[in-house]
Biopython code that builds the backbone (N, CA, C, O; Angstrom):
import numpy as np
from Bio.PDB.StructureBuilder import StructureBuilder

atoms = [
    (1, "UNK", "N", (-36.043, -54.967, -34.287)),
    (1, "UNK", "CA", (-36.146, -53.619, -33.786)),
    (1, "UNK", "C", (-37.517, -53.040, -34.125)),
    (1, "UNK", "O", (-38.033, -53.456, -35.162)),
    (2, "UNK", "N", (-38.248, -52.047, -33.321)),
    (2, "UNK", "CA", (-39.172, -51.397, -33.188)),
    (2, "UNK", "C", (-39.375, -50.447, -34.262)),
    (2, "UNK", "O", (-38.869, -51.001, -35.238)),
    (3, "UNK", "N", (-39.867, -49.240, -34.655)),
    (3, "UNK", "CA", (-39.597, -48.287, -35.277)),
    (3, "UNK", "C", (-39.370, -47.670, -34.344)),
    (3, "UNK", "O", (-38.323, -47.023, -34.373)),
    (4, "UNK", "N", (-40.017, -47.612, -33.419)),
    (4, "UNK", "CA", (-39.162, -46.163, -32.500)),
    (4, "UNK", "C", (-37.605, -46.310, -32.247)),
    (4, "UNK", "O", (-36.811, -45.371, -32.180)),
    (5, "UNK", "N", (-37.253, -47.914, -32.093)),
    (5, "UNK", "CA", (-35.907, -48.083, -31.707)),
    (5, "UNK", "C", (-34.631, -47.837, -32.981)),
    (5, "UNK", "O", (-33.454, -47.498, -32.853)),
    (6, "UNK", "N", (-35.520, -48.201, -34.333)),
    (6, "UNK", "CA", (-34.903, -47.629, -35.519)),
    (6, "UNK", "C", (-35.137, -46.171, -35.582)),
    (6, "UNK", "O", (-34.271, -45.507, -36.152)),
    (7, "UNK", "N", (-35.884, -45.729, -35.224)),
    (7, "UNK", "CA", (-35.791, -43.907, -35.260)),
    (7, "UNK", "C", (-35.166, -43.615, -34.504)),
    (7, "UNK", "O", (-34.357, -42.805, -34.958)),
    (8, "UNK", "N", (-35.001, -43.818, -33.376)),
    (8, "UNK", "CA", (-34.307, -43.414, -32.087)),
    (8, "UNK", "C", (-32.346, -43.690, -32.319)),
    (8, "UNK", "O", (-31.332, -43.036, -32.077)),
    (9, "UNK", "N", (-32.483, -44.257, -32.569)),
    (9, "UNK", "CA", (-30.891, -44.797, -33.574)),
    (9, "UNK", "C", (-30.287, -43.808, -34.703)),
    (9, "UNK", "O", (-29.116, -43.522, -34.955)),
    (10, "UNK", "N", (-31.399, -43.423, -35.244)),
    (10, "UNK", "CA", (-31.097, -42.689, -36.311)),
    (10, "UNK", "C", (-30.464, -41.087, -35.952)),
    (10, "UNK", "O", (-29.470, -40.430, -36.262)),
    (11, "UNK", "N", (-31.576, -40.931, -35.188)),
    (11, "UNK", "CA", (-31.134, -39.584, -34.063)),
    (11, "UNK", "C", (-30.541, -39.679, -33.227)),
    (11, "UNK", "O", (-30.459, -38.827, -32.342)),
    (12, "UNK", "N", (-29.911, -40.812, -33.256)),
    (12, "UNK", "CA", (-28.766, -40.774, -31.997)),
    (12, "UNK", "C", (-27.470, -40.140, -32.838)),
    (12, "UNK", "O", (-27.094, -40.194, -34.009)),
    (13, "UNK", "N", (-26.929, -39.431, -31.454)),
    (13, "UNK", "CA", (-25.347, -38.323, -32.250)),
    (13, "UNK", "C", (-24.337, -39.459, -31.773)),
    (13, "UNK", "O", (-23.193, -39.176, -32.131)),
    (14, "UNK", "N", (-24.404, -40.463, -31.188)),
    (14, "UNK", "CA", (-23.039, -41.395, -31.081)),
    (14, "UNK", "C", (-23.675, -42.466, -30.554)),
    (14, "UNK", "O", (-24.852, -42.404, -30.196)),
    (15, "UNK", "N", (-22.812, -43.741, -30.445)),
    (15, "UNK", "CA", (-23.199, -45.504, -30.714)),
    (15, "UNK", "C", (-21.768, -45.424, -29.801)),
    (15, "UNK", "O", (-20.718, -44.822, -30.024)),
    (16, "UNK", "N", (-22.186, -46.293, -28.677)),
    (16, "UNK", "CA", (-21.151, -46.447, -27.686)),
    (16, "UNK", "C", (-20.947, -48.161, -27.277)),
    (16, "UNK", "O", (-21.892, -48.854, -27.655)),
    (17, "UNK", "N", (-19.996, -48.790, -26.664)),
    (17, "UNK", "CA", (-19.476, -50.212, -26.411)),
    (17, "UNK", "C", (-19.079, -50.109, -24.896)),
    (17, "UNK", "O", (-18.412, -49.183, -24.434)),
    (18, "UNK", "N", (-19.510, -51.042, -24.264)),
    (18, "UNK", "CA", (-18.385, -50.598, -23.025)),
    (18, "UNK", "C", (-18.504, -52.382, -22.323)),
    (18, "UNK", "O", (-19.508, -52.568, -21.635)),
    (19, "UNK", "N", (-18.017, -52.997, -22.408)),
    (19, "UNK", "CA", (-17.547, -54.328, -21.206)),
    (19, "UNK", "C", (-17.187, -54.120, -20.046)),
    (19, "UNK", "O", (-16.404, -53.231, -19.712)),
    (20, "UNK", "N", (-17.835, -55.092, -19.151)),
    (20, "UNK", "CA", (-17.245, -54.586, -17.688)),
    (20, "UNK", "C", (-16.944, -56.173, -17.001)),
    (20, "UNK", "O", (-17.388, -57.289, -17.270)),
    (21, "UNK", "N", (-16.359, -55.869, -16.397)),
    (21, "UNK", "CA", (-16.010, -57.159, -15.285)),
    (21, "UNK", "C", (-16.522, -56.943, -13.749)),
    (21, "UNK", "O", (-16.408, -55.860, -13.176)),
    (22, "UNK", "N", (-17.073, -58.053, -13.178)),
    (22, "UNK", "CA", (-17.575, -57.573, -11.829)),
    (22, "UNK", "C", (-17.308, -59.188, -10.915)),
    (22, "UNK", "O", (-17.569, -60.226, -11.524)),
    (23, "UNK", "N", (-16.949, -59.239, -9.914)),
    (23, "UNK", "CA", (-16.791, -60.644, -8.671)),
    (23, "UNK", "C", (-18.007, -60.972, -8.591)),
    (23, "UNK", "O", (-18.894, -60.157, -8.334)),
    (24, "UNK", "N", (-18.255, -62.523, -8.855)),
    (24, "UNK", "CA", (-19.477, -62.774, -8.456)),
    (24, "UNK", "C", (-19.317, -63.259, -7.202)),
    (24, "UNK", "O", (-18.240, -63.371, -6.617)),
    (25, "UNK", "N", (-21.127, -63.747, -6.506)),
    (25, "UNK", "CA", (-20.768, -64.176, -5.189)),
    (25, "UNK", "C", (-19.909, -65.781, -5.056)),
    (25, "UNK", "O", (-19.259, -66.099, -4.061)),
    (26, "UNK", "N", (-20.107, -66.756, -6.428)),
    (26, "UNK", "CA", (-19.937, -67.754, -6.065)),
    (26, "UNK", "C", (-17.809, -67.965, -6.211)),
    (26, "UNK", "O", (-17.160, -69.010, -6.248)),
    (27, "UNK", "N", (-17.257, -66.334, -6.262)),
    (27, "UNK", "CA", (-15.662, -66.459, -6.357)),
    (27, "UNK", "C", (-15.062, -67.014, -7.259)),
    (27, "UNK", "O", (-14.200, -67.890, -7.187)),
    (28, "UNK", "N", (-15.847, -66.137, -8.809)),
    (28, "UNK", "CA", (-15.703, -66.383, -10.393)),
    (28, "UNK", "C", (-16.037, -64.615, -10.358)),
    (28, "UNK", "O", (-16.392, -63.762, -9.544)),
    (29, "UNK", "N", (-15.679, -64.724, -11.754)),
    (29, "UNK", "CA", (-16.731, -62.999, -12.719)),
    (29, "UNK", "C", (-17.793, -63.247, -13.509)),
    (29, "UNK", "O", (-18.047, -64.297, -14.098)),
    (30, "UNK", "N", (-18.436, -62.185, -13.498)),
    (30, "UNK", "CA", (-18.902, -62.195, -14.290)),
    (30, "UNK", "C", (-18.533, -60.623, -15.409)),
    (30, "UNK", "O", (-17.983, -59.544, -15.192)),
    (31, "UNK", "N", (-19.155, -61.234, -16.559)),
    (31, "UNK", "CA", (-18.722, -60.049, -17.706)),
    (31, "UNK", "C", (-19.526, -59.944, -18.736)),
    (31, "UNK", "O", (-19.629, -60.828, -19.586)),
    (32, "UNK", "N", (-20.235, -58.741, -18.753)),
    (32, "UNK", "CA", (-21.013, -58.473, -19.939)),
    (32, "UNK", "C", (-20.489, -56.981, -20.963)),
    (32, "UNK", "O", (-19.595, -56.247, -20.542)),
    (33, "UNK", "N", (-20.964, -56.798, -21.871)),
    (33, "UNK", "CA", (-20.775, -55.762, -23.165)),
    (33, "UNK", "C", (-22.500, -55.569, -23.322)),
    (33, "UNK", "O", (-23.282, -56.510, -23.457)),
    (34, "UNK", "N", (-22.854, -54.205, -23.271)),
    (34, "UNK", "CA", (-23.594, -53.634, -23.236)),
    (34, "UNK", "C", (-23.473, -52.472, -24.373)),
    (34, "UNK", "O", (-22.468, -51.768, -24.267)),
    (35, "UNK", "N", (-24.203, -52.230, -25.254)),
    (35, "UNK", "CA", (-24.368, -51.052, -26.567)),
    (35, "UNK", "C", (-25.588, -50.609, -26.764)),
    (35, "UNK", "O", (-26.584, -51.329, -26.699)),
    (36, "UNK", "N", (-25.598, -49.233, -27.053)),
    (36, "UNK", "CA", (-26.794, -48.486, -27.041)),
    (36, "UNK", "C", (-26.411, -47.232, -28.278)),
    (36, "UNK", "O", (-25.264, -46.870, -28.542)),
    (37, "UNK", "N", (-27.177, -46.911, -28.673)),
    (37, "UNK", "CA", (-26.680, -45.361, -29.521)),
    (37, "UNK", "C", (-27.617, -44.493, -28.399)),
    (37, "UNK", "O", (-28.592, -44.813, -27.719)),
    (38, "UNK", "N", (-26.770, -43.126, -28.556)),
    (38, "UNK", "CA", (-27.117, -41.997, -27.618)),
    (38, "UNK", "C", (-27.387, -40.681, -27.971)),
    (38, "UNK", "O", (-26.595, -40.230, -28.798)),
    (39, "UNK", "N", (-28.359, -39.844, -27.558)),
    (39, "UNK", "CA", (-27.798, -38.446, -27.549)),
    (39, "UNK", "C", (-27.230, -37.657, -26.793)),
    (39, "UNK", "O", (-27.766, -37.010, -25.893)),
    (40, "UNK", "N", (-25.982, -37.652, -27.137)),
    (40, "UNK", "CA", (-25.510, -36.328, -26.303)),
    (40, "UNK", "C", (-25.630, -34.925, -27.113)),
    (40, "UNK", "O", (-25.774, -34.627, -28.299)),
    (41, "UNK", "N", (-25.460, -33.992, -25.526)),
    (41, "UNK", "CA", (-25.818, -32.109, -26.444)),
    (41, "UNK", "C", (-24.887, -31.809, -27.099)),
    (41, "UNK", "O", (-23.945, -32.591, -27.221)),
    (42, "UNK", "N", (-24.898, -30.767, -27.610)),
    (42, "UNK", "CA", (-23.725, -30.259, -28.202)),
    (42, "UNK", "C", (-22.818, -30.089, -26.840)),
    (42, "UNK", "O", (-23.417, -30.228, -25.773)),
    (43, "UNK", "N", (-21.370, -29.790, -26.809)),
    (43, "UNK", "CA", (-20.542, -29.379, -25.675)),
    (43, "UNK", "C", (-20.277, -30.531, -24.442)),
    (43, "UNK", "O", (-19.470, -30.511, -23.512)),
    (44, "UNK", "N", (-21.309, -31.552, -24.836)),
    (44, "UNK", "CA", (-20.746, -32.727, -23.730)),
    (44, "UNK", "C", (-19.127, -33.391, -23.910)),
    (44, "UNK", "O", (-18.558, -33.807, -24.919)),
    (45, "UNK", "N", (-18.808, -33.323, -22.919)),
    (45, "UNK", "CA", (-16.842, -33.923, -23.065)),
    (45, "UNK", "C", (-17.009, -35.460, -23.239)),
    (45, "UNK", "O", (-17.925, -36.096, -22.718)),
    (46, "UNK", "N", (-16.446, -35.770, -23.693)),
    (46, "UNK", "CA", (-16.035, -37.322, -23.527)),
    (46, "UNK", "C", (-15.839, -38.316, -22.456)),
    (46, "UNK", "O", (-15.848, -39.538, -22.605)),
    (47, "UNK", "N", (-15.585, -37.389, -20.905)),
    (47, "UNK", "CA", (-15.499, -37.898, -19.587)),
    (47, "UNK", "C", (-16.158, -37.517, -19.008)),
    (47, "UNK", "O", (-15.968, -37.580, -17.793)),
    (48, "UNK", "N", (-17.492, -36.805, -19.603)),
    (48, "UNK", "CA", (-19.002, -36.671, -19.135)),
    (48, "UNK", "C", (-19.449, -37.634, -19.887)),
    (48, "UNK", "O", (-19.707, -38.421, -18.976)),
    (49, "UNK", "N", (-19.747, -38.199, -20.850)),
    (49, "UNK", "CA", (-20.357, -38.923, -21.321)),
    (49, "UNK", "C", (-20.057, -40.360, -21.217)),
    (49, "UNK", "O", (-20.937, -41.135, -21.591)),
    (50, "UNK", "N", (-18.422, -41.061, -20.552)),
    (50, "UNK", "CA", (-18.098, -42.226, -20.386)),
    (50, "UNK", "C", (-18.943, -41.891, -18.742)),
    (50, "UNK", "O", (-19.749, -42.756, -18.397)),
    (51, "UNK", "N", (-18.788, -40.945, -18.001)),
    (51, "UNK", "CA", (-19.453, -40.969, -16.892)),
    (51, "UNK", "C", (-20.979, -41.406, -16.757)),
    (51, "UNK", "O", (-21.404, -42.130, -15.857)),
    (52, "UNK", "N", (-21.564, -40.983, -17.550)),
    (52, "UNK", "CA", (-22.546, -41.318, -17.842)),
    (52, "UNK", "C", (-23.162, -42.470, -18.013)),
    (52, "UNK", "O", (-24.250, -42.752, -17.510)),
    (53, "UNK", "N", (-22.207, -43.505, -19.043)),
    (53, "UNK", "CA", (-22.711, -44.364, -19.595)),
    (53, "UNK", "C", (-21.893, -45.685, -18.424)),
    (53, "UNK", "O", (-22.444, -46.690, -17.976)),
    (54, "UNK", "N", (-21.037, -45.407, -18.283)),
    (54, "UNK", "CA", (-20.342, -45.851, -16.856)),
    (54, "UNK", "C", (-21.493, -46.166, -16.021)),
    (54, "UNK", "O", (-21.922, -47.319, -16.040)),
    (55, "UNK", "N", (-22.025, -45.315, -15.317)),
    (55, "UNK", "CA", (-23.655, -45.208, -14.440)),
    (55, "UNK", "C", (-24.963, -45.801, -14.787)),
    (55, "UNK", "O", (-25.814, -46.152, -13.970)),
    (56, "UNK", "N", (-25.032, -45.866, -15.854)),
    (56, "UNK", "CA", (-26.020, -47.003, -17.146)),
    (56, "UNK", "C", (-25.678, -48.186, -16.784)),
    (56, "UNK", "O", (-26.406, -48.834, -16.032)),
    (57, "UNK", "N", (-24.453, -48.696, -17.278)),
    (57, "UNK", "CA", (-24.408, -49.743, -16.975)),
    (57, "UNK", "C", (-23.697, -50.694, -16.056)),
    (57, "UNK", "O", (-23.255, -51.831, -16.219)),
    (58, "UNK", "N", (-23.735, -49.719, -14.857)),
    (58, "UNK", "CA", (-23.451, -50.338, -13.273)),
    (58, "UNK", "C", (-24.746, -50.581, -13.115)),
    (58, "UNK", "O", (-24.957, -51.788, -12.993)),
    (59, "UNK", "N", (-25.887, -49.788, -13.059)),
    (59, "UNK", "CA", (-27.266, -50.450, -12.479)),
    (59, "UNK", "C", (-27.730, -50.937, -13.860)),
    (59, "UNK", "O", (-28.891, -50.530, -13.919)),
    (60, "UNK", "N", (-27.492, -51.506, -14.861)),
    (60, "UNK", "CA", (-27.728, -52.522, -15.288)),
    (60, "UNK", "C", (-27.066, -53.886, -14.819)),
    (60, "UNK", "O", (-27.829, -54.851, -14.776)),
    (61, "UNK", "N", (-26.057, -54.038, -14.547)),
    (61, "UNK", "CA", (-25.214, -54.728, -13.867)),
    (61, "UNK", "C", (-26.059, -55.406, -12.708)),
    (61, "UNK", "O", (-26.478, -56.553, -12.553)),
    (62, "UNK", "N", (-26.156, -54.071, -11.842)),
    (62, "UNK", "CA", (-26.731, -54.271, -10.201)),
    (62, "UNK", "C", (-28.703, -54.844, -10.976)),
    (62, "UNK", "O", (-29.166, -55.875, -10.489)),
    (63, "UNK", "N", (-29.126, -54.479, -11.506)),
    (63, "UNK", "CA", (-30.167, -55.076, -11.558)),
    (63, "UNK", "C", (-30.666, -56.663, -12.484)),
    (63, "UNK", "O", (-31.670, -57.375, -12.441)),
    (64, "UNK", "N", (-29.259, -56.707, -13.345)),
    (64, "UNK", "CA", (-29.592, -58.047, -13.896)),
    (64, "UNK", "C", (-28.923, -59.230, -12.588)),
    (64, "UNK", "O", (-29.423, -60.339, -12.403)),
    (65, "UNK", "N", (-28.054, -58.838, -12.016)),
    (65, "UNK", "CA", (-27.648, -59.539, -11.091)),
    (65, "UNK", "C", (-28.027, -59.996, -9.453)),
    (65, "UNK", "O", (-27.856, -60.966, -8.714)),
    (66, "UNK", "N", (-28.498, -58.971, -9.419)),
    (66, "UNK", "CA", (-29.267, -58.428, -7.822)),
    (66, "UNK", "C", (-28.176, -58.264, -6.789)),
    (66, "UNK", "O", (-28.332, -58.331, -5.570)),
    (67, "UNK", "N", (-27.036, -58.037, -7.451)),
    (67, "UNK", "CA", (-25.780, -57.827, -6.815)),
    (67, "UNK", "C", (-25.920, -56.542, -6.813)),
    (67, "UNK", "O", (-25.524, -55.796, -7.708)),
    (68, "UNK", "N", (-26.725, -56.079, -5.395)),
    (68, "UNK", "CA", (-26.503, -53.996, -5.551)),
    (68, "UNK", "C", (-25.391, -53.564, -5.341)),
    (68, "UNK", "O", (-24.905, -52.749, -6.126)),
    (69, "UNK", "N", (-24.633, -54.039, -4.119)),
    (69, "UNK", "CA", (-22.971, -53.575, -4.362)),
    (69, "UNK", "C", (-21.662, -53.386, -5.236)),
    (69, "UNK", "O", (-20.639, -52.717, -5.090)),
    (70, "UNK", "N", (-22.233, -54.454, -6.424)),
    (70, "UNK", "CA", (-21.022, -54.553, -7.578)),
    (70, "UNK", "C", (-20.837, -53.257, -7.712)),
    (70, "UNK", "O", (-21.836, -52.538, -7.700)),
    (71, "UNK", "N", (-19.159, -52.510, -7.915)),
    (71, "UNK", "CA", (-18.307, -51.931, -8.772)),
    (71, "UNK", "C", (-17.809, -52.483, -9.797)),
    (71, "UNK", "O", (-16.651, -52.889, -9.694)),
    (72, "UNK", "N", (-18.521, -52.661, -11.068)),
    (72, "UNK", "CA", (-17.422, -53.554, -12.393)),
    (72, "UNK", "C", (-16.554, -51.896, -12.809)),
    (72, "UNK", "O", (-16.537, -50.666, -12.756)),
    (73, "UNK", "N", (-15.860, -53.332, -13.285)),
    (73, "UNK", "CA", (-14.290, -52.626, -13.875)),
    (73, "UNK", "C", (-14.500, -52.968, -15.435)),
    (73, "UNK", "O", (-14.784, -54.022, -16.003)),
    (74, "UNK", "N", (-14.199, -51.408, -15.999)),
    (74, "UNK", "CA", (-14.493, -51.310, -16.987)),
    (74, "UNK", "C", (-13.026, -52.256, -18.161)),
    (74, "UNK", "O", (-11.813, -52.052, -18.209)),
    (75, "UNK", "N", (-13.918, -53.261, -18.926)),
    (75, "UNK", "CA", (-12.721, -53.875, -19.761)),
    (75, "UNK", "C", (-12.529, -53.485, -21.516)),
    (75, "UNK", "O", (-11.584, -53.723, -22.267)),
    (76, "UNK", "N", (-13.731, -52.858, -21.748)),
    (76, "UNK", "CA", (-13.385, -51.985, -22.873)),
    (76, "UNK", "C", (-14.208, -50.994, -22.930)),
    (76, "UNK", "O", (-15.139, -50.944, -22.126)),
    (77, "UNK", "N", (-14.009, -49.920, -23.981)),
    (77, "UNK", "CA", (-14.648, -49.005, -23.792)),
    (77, "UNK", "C", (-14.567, -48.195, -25.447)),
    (77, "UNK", "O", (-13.488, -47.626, -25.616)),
    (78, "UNK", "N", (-15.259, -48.118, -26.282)),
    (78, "UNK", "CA", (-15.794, -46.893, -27.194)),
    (78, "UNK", "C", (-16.775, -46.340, -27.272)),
    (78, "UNK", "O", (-17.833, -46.931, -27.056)),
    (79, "UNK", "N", (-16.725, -44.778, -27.670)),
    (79, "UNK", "CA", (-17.555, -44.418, -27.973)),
    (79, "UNK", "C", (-17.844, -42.967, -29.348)),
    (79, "UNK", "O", (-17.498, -41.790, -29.244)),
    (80, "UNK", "N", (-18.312, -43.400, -30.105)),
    (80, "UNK", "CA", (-18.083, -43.077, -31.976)),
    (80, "UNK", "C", (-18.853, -42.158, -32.127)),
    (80, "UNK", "O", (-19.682, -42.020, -31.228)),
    (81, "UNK", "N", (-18.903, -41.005, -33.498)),
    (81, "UNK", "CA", (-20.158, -40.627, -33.936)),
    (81, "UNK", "C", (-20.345, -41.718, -34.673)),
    (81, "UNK", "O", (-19.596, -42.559, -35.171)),
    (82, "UNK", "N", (-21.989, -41.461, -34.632)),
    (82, "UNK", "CA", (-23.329, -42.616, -34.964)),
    (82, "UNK", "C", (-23.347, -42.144, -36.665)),
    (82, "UNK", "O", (-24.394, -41.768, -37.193)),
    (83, "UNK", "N", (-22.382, -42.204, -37.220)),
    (83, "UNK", "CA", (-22.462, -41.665, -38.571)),
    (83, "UNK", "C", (-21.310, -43.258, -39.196)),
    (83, "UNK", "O", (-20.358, -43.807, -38.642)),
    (84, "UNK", "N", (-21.873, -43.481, -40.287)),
    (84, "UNK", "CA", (-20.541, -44.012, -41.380)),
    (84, "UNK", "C", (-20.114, -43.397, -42.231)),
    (84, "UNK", "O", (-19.202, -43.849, -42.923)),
]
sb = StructureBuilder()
sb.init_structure("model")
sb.init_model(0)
sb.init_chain("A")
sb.init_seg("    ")
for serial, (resi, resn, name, xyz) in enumerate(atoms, 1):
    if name == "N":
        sb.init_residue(resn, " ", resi, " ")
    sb.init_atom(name, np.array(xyz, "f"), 0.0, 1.0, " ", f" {name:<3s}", serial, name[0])
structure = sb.get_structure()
């Protein structure tokens, strides 16, 4: 890690998980888990912020794959305060 990416961590207000499943073209899946720590504002809901991160990582999805159409289906999902 960077220092910015260790600072940026530090100031993050929550550390989120989310797996998704998506059809590939060759009529298999594919499935990745993607994690990031985040800031959200004060007053953000929890189904603003899975929305959010939902949207992250569909076009991560669509761009590691070059599959622009994928909809993955979400197969797990947390998201914590960034505190122990």
């Amino acid at each position: 890690m960077t220092q910015q990416q260790v600072a940026q961590a530090r100031e993050a207000t929550h550390h989120w998980v989310m797996t998704v499943q998506w059809p590939s073209g060759a009529g298999g899946f594919g499935v990745t888990t993607v994690a990031s720590p985040a800031i959200f504002p004060p007053g953000t809901s929890r189904a603003d912020a899975y929305r959010q991160i939902f949207e992250y990582v569909t076009d991560y999805v669509r761009t590691h794959t070059g599959q622009q159409s994928v909809s993955p289906t979400v197969l797990f999902f947390t998201l914590e305060r960034n505190e122990i």
